[in-house]
C-alpha positions as a Python dict, from the first residue, in 0.01 Angstrom:
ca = {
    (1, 'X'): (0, 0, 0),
    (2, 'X'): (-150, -348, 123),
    (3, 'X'): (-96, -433, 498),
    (4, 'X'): (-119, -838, 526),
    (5, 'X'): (-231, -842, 927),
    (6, 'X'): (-103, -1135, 1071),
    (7, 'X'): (-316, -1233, 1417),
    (8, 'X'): (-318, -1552, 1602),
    (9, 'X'): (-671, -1581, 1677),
    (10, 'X'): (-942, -1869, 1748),
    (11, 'X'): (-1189, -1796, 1488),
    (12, 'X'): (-1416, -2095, 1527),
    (13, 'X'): (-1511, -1938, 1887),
    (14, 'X'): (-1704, -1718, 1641),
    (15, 'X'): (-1943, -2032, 1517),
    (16, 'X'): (-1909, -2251, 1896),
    (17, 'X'): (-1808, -2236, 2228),
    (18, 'X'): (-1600, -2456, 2488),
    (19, 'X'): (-1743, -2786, 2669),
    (20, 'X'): (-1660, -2569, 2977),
    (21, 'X'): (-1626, -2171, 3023),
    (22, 'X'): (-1514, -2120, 3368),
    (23, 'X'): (-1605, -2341, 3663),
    (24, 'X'): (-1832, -2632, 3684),
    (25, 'X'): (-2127, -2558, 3928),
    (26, 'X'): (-2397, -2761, 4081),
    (27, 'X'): (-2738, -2825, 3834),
    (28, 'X'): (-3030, -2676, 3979),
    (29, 'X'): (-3357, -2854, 3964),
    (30, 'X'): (-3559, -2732, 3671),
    (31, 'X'): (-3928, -2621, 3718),
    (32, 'X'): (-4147, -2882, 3579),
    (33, 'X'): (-4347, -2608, 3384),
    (34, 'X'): (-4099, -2449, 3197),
    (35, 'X'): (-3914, -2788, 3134),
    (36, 'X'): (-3809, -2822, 2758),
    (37, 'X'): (-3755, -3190, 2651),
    (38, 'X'): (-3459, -3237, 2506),
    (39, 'X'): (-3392, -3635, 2339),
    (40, 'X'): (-3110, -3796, 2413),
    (41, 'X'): (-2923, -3773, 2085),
    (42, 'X'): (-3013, -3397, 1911),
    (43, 'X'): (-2845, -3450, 1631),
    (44, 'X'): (-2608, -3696, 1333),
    (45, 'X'): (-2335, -3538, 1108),
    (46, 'X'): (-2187, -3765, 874),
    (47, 'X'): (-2321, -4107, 1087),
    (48, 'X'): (-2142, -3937, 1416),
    (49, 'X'): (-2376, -3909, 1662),
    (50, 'X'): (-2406, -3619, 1921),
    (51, 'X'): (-2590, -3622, 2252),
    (52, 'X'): (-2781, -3406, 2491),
    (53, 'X'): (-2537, -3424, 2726),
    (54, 'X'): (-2355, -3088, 2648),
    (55, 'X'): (-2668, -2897, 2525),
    (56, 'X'): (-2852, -2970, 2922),
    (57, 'X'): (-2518, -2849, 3029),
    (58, 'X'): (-2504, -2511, 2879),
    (59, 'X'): (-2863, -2473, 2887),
    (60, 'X'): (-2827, -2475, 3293),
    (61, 'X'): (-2521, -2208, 3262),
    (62, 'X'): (-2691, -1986, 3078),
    (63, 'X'): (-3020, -1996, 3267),
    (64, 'X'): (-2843, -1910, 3594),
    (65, 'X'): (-2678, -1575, 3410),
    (66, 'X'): (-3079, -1426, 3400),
    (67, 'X'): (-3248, -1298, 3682),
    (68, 'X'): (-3586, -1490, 3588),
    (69, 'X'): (-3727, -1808, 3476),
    (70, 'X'): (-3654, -1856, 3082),
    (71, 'X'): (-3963, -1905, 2896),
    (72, 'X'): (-4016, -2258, 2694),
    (73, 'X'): (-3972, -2087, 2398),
    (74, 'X'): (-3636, -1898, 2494),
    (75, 'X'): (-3524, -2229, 2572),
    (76, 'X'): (-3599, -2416, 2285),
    (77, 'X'): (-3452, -2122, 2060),
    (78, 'X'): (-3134, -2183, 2268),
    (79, 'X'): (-3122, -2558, 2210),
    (80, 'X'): (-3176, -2518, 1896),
    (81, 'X'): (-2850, -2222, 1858),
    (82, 'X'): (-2638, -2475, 2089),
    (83, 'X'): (-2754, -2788, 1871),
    (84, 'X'): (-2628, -2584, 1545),
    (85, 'X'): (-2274, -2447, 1676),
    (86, 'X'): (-2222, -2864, 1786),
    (87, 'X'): (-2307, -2966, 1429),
    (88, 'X'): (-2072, -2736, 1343),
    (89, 'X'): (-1832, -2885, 1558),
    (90, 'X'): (-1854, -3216, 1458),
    (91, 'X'): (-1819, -3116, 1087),
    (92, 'X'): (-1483, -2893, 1128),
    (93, 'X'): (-1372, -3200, 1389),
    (94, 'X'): (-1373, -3437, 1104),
    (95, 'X'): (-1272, -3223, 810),
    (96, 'X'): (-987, -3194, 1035),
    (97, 'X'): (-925, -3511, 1095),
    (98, 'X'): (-967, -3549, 712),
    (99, 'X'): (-675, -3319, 639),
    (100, 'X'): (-467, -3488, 914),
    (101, 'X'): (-428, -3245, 1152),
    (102, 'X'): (-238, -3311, 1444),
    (103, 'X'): (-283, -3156, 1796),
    (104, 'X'): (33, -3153, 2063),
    (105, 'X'): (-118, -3388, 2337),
    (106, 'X'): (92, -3131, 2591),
    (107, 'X'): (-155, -2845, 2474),
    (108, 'X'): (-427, -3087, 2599),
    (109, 'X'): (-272, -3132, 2909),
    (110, 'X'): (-209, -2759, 2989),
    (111, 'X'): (-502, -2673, 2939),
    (112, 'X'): (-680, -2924, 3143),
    (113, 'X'): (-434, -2851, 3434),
    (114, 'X'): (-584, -2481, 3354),
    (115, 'X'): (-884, -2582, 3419),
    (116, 'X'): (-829, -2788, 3725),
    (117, 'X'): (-663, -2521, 3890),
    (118, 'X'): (-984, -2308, 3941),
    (119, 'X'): (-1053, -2628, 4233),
    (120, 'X'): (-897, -2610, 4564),
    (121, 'X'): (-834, -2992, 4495),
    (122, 'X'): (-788, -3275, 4210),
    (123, 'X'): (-1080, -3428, 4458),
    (124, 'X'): (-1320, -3136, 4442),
    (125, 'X'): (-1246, -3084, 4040),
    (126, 'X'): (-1375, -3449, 3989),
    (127, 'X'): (-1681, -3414, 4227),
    (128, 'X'): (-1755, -3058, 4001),
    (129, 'X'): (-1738, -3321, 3697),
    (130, 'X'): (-1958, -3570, 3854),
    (131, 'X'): (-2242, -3345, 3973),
    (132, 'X'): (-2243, -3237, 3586),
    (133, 'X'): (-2242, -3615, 3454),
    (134, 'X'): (-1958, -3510, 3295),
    (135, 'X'): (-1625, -3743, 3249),
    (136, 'X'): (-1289, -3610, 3235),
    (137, 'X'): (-1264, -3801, 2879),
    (138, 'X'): (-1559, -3588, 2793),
    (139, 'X'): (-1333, -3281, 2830),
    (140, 'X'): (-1048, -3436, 2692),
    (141, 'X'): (-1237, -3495, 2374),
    (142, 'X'): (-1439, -3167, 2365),
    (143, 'X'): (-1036, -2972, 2411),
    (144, 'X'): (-917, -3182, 2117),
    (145, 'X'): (-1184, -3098, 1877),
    (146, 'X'): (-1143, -2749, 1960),
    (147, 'X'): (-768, -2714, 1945),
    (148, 'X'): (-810, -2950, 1561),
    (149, 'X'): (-1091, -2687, 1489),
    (150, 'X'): (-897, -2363, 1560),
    (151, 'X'): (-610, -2476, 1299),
    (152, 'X'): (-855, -2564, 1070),
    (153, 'X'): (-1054, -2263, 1057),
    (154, 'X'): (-692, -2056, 1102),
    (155, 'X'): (-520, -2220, 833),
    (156, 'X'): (-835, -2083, 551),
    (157, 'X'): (-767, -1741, 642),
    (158, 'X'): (-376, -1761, 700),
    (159, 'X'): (-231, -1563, 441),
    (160, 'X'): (-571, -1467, 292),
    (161, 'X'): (-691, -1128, 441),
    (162, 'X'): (-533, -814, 347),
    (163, 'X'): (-705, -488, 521),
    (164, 'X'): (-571, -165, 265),
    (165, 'X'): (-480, 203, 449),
    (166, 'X'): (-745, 305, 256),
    (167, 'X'): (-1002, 82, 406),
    (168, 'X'): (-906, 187, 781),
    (169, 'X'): (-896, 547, 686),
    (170, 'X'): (-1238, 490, 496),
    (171, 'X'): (-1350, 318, 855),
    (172, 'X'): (-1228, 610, 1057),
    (173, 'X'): (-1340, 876, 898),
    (174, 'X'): (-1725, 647, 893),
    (175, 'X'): (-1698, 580, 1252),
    (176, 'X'): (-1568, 915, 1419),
    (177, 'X'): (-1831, 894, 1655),
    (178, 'X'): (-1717, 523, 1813),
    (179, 'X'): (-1361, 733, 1860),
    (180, 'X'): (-1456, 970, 2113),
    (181, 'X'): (-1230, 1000, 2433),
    (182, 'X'): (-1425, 1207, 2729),
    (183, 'X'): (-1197, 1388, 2951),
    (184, 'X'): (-912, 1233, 3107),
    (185, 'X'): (-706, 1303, 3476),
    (186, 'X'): (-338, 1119, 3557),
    (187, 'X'): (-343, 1110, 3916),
    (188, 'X'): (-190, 998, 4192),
    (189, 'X'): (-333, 874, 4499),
    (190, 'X'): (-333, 721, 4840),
    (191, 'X'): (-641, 477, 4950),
    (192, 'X'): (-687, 398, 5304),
    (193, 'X'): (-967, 116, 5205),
    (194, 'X'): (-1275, -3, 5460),
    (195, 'X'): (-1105, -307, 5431),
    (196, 'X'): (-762, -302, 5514),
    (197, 'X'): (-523, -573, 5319),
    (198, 'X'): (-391, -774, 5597),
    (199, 'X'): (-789, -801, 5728),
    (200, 'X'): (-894, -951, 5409),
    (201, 'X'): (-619, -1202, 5451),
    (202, 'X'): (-699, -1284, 5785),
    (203, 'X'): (-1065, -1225, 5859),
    (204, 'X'): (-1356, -1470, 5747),
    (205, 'X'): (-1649, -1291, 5545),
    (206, 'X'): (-1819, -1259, 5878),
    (207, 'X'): (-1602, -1097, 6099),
    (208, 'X'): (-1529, -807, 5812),
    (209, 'X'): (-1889, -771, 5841),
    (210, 'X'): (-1882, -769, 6180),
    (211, 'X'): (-1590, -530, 6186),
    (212, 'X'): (-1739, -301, 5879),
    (213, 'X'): (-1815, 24, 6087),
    (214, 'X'): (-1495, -21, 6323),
    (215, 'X'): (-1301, -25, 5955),
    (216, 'X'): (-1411, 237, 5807),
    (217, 'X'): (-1392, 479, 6124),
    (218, 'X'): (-992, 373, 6071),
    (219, 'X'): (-975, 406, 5716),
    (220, 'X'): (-1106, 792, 5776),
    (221, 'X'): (-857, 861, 6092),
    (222, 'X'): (-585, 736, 5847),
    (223, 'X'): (-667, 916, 5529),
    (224, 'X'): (-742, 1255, 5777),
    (225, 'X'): (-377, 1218, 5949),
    (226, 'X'): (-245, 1133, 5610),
    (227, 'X'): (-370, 1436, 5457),
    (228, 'X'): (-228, 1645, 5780),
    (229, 'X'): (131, 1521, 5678),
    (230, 'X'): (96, 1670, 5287),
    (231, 'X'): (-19, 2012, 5431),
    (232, 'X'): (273, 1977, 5664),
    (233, 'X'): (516, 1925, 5335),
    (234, 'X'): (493, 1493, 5336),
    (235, 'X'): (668, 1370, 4951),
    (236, 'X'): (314, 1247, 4803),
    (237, 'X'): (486, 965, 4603),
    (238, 'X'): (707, 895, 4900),
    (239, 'X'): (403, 864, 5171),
    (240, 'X'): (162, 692, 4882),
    (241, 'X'): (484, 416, 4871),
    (242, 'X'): (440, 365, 5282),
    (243, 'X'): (73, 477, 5367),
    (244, 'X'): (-157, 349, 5093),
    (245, 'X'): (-411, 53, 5049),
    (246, 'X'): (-383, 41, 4705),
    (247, 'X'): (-121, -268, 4669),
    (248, 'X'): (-117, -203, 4258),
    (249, 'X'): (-40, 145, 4260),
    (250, 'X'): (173, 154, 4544),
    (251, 'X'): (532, 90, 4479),
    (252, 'X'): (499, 359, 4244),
    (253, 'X'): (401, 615, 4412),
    (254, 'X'): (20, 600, 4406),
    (255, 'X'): (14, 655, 4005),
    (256, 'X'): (-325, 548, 3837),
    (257, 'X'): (-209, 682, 3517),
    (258, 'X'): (-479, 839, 3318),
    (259, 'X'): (-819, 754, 3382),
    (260, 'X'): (-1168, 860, 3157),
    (261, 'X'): (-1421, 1044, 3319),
    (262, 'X'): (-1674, 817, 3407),
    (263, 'X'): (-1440, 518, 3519),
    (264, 'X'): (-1439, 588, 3866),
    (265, 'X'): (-1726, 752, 4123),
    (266, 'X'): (-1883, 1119, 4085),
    (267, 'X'): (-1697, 1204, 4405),
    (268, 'X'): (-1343, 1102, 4268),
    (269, 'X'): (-1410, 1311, 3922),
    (270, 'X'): (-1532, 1586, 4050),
    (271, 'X'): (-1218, 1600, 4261),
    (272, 'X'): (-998, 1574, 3981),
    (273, 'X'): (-1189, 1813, 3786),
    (274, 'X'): (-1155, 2102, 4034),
    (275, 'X'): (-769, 2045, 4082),
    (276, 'X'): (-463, 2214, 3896),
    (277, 'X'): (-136, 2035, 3802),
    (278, 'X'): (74, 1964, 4096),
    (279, 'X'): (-264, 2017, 4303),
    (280, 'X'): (-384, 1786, 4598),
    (281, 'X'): (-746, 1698, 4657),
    (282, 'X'): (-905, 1728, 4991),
    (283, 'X'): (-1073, 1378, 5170),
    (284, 'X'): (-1284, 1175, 4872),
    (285, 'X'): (-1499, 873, 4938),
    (286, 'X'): (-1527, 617, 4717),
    (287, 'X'): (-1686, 204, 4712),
    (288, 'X'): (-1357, 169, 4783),
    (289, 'X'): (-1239, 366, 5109),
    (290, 'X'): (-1119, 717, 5156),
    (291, 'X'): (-866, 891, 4861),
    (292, 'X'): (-675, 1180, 4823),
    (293, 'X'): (-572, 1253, 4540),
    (294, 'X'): (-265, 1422, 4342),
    (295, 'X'): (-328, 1580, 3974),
    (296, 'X'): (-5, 1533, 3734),
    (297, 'X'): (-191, 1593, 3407),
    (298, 'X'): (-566, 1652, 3231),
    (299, 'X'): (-641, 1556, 2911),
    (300, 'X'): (-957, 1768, 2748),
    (301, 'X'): (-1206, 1523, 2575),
    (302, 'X'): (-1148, 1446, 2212),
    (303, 'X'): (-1169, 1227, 1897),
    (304, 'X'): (-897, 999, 1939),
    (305, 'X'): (-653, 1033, 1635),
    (306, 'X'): (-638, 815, 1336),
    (307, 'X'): (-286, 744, 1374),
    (308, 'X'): (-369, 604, 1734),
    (309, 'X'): (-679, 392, 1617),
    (310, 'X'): (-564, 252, 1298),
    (311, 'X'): (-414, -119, 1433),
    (312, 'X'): (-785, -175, 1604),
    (313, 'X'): (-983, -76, 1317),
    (314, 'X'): (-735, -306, 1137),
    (315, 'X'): (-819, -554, 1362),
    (316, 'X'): (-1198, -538, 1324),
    (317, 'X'): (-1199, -533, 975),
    (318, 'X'): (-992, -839, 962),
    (319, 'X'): (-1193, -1045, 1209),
    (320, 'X'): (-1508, -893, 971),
    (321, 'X'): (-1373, -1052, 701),
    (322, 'X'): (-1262, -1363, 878),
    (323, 'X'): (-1595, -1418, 974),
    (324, 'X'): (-1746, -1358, 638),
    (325, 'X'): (-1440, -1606, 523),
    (326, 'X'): (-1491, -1888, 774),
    (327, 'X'): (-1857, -1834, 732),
    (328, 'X'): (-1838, -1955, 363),
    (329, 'X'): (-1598, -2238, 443),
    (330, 'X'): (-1853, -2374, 720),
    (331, 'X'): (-2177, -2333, 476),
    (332, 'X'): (-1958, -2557, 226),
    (333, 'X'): (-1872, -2805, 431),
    (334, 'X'): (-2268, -2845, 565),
    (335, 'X'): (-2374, -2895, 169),
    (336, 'X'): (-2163, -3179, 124),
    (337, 'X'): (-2236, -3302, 470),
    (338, 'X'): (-2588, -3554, 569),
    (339, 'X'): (-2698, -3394, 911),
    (340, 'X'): (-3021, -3482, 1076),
    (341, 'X'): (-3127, -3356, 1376),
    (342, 'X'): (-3381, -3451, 1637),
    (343, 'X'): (-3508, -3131, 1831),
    (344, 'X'): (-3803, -2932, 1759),
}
């Protein structure tokens, strides 16, 4: 039997990014020596010209993400992968605009007022743009090519990938190793953190760091007093509801649901390890504070089941074969298309 998968995805993210992933940040000044020269217009697609302007942009981003200076030549083989995925932009902007494609001007907006809300002000979102050299039409523009692009690329591969139960099997059976689950605790627990919620609220950076050792000598004389009132017959769930730090697992009674080995701190697995269903932990000390800790269930390690796996593996293989799919569509479009470009 043939299972047509159905997913609303962006595709083209696969071939180019955004004009702007996450905030906007101040452009450091580039050392002289590793300076790459990029011209002011890196490239023409179909007469349409495209400029630096972007390319400097995410050149800076990605520059700040490594913990050294990039070399010239890691920077020109950037460049050059940022100057290809605009090309391919511009050509999937105007075989959209070819095909009439129309994009909802309120999907624009939304997302713009998505953006803007990462500011603490409309003021300090159009400094952020400024400091970039970067005009809110610029975004505007950038948003609409990549909404027009997304349908574009989505509409080639509606309807035309169709992953078979006996490719996933095929996959799982291929991949067993990918499908391994270490061991696994549900617990409950109660956190009395080194920073207490209403301080972190309250308190400036500094005076948390002033406060760090007075903090943490209460977080211990809470979890040590809370650990008194199990032994003396305390509801875990009950005191966990009134006693804990842990603001997402409190209202229900301190459950973290299962968690892998491995997810949390030596100190917290080996607790878990040692206990019994129904078992409490002694005092545990994590990044996070001081935990105890109830056991409700383990889980030995295993190979997850196929049953369990099969709508992920059906997901890669159709994004594999979207790729493959788009892939061709984008290669077509670039033979019939006159592109120059202008960086070395």
């Amino acid at each position: 039997m043939k299972i047509r998968i159905i997913f609303a995805i962006a595709i083209f993210s696969i071939f180019f990014s955004s004009i702007i992933p996450g905030t906007i940040q101040a452009q450091t000044r580039p050392n002289p020596k590793l300076r790459v020269e990029i011209p002011k217009l890196v490239a023409r697609v179909n007469g349409v010209d495209i400029e630096s302007k972007y390319i400097e942009f995410r050149l800076s981003q990605i520059a700040r993400t490594v913990n050294r200076p990039l070399t010239v030549k890691e920077k020109t083989s950037i460049v050059k992968d940022l100057i290809e995925k605009e090309v391919v932009r511009e050509l999937v902007n105007q075989q959209g605009k070819k095909e009439n494609i129309k994009v909802d001007d309120e999907l624009i907006e939304k997302e713009l007022k998505s953006l803007q809300s990462a500011y603490s002000s409309e003021e300090e979102f159009k400094k952020a743009l400024k400091a970039r050299n970067i005009s809110l039409d610029d975004i505007k523009k950038s948003m609409l090519i990549d909404f027009n692009a997304r349908q574009l690329l989505n509409a080639q591969i509606k309807g035309k990938i169709n992953i078979s139960d006996e490719e996933v099997k095929k996959y799982y059976e291929e991949n067993k190793s990918k499908f391994y689950r270490p061991e696994a605790y549900h617990t409950h627990h109660i956190l009395a953190a080194y920073f207490p919620p209403e301080a972190l609220k309250n308190q400036t950076i500094e005076e948390l760091k002033k406060n760090k050792e007075y903090f943490a000598r209460i977080a211990e004389e809470k979890i040590d007093k809370v650990i008194e009132e199990l032994k003396n017959g305390a509801d875990f769930e009950e005191l966990a509801k009134i006693r804990s730090d842990d603001e997402s697992s409190r209202d229900n009674g301190g459950d973290l649901d299962f968690i892998y080995k491995g997810i949390f701190e030596n100190s917290f697995d080996e607790a878990a390890g040692k206990l019994k269903p129904g078992e409490t932990s002694g005092k545990i000390r994590t990044r996070f504070g001081f935990h105890v800790i109830k056991l409700i269930e383990k889980k030995p390690a295993e190979t997850a089941p196929f049953e369990d796996m099969k709508p992920g593996i059906q997901k890669h293989l159709f994004l594999e074969e979207a790729k493959k799919q788009v892939a061709n569509y984008v290669e077509k479009l670039k033979q019939k298309a006159n592109i120059e470009t202008f960086f070395n």
